[in-house]
N, C-alpha and C positions, 0 to 999 in steps of 0.2 A: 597565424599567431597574432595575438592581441597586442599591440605594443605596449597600451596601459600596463598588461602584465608584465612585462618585461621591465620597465620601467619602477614596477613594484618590488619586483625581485633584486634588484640592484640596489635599491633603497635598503631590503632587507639585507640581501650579503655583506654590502660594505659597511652596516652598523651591528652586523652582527645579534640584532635584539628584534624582534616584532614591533614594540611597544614605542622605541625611537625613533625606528622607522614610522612608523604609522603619524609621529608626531611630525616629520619632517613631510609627509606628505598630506599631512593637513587631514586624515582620514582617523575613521576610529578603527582599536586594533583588532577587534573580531571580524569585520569586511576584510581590514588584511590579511589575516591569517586564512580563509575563506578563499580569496585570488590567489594565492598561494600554493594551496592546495589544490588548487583548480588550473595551474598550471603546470605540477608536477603530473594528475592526471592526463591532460593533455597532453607532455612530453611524455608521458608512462617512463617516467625520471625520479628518482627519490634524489633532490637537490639540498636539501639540508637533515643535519643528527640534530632533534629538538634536547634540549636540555631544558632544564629549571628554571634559569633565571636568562638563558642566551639559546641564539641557533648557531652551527658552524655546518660551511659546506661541505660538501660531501665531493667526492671526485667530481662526478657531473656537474655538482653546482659550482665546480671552479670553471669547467672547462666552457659551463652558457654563460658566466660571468665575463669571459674576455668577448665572447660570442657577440653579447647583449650590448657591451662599450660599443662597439665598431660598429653591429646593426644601428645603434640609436645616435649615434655620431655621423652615421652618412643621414638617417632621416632627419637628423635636424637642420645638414646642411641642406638637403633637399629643401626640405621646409622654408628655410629661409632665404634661398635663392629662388623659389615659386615667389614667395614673398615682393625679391627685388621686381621680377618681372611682372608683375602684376601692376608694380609701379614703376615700371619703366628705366629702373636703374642699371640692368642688364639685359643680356640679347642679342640678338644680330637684328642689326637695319636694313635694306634693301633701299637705295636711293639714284635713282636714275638723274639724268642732268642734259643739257647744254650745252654746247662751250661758250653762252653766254650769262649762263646761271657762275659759270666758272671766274669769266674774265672779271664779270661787273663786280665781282668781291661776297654776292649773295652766299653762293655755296660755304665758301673757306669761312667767315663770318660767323656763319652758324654752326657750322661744324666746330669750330672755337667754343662757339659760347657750349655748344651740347657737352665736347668733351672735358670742357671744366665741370660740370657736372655730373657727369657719368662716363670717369673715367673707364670704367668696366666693360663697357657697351661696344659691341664689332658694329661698325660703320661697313658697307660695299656697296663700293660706289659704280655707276653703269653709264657712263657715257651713250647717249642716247637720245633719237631723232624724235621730235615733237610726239608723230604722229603712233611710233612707241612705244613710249612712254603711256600713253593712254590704254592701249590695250595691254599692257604689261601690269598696269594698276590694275586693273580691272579684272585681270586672270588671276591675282595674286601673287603674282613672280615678284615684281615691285611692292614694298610698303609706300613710296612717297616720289614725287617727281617735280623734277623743276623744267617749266617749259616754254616755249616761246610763242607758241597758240593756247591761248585757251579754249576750254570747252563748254557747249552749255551742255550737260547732262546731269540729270536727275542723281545719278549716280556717283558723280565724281564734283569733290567739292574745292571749288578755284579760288585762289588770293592771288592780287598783282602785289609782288613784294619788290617793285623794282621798275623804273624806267629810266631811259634813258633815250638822246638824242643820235641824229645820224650825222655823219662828218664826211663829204669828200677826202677820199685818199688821195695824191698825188705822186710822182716820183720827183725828191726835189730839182731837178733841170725843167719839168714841167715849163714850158713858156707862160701856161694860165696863170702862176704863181706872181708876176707880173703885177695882175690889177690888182689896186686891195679889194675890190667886192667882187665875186663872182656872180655874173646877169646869167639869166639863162639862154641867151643868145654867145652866149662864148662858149658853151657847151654843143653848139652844134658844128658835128661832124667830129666831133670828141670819140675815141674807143672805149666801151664801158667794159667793165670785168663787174660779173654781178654774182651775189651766191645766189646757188638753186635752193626756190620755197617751194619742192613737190610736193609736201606735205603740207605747205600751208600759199596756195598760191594766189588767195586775197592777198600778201603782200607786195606780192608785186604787180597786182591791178595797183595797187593804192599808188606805187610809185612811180608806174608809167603813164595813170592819172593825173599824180601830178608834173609830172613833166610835161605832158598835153598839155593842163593849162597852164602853165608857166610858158608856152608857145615853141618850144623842141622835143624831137622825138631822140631818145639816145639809140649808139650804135652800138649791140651789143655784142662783143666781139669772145667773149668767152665767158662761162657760167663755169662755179667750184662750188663745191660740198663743206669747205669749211672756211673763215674767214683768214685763218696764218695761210692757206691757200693764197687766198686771193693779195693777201698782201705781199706774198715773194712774186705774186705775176705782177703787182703794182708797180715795185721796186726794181724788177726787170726791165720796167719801161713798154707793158703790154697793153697798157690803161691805165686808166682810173676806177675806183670802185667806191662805192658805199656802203659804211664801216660804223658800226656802232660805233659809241664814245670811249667807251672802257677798253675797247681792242687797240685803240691808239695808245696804251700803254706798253702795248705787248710788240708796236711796231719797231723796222729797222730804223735803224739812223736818216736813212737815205730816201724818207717816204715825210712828205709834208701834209699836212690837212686842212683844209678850207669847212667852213661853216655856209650852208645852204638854205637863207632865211625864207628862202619862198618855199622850203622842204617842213611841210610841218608835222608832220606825221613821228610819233617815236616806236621805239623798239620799247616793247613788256618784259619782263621774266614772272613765269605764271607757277606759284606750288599750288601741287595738285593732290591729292587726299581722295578714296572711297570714304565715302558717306557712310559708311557704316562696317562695322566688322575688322576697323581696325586695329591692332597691337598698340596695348600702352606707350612700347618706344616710341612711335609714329606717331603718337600724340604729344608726347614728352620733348621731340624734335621739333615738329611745328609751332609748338608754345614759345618757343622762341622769336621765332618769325616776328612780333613786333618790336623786340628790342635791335634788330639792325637796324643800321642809316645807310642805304647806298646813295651818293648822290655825286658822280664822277662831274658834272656838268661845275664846281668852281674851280677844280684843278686843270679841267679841260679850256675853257675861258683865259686860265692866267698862262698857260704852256703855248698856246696854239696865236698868240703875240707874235707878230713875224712871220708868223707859216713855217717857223720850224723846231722841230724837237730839241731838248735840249737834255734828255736823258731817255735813256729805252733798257728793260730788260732782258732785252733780244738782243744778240749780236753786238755786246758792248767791245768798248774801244778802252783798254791803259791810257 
């Protein structure tokens, strides 16, 4: 069925006249009276008793009158919710992450700025390993990803929305906390707690590179999956480790952090995007991306005075 028609017929029932309908629908009144007819055919329905100067419905034409409300009230919602998506204003997102897209402020950030905008919109979110995330874009499971390798591939399109520095973790009794500079000769024979990069293990050529030439080899006494890992084995007193900056927010009381100026190397947070054939939300969500500032490196600078924390929201204390 034609919804033009239906849409005609409504015009007519509820003015009861051809002639004012036809005025209200911007048409002239012999093509109305024409659909009209041409919809009671159709239905093999006699939906109106014509009279002289008015039409009145007839049983059937009352009972397609509530019919016609209801069909043309969900198609218009229809209609206009194809509309929002088209433009990104509803939808479900699919967003895979880090827990350093998480810690450094990037994710929340944006998710701020999206959901003041498109309050409407289901965000689900996927905790998830670099390496991923990539094939998860790539298969379509994922609309968008934030990651901590980048990729070069034709097919997936990279922004660095994020860097940051790395910080020795300490447990505060540490004896190294001692000197105010740390050499890399005070480091040796030191126990390292390091996270595992199987997915991405140029980074730890880079940092056992530079440790090489910085003139010490670290001991690395246990490898973890996630960085709050490695910080309860930190705090334990099992090593030391190496900690993005942003995660020093999230540390105990009881963990100090040194600055490594011969370590020059940072941590990325990489979103990631298919090149093509993406959902307007996915687009609508990215477009944000350059109004954040993450920049953890002046609150980290003025806290890390002393070698110790002076607030954590981990493990707080009355």
């Amino acid at each position: 069925m034609d919804l033009r028609l239906l849409r005609y017929f409504v015009a007519v029932a509820e003015l009861e006249h051809v002639g004012k309908a036809a005025a209200r629908l911007h048409i002239s009144q012999s093509p109305l009276s024409r659909q009209i007819r041409q919809l009671e055919q159709e239905l093999q329905l006699e939906l109106f008793v014509r009279e002289r100067q008015r039409v009145r419905l007839t049983e059937s034409g009352r009972w397609l009158l509530k019919q016609a409300h209801v069909l043309l009230m969900h198609f218009d919602k229809v209609r206009q919710e194809a509309d929002q998506r088209s433009r990104g204003q509803i939808g479900t997102l699919s967003v895979a992450f880090t827990s350093a897209a998480m810690w450094n402020g990037v994710l929340p950030k944006l998710l701020g700025l999206f959901r003041a905008k498109f309050p409407r919109a289901i965000v689900e979110l996927y905790n998830m390993r670099s390496a991923l995330q990539l094939e998860s874009i790539r298969s379509g499971r994922t609309d968008i990803g934030f990651a901590s390798t980048p990729s070069a591939s034709a097919d997936l399109e990279v922004t660095c929305v994020a860097e940051e520095s790395f910080l020795l973790a300490l447990p505060s009794t540490h004896p190294i906390l001692r000197k105010r500079r740390i050499a890399p000769r005070d480091l040796d024979g030191v126990h390292w707690i390091l996270l595992s990069e199987a997915s991405s293990p140029q980074k730890q050529d880079r940092f056992f590179a530079a440790c090489a030439n910085a003139g010490f080899q670290p001991e690395v006494v246990q490898r973890v999956m996630e960085p709050i890992t490695l910080l309860a084995l930190v705090e334990s007193g099992l090593g030391v480790g190496l900690i993005r900056s942003s995660a020093r927010n999230y540390a105990p009381r009881s963990i100090s952090f040194k600055t490594l100026p011969w370590l020059s190397f940072k941590s990325r947070t990489y979103m990631i995007l298919p090149t093509g054939g993406r959902q307007p939300l996915a687009e609508a969500f990215a477009a944000h991306a350059p109004q954040i500032n993450v920049d953890p490196e002046p609150f980290m600078h003025a806290s890390i005075e002393g070698n110790t924390r002076k607030s954590s929201r981990w493990n707080k204390h009355p």
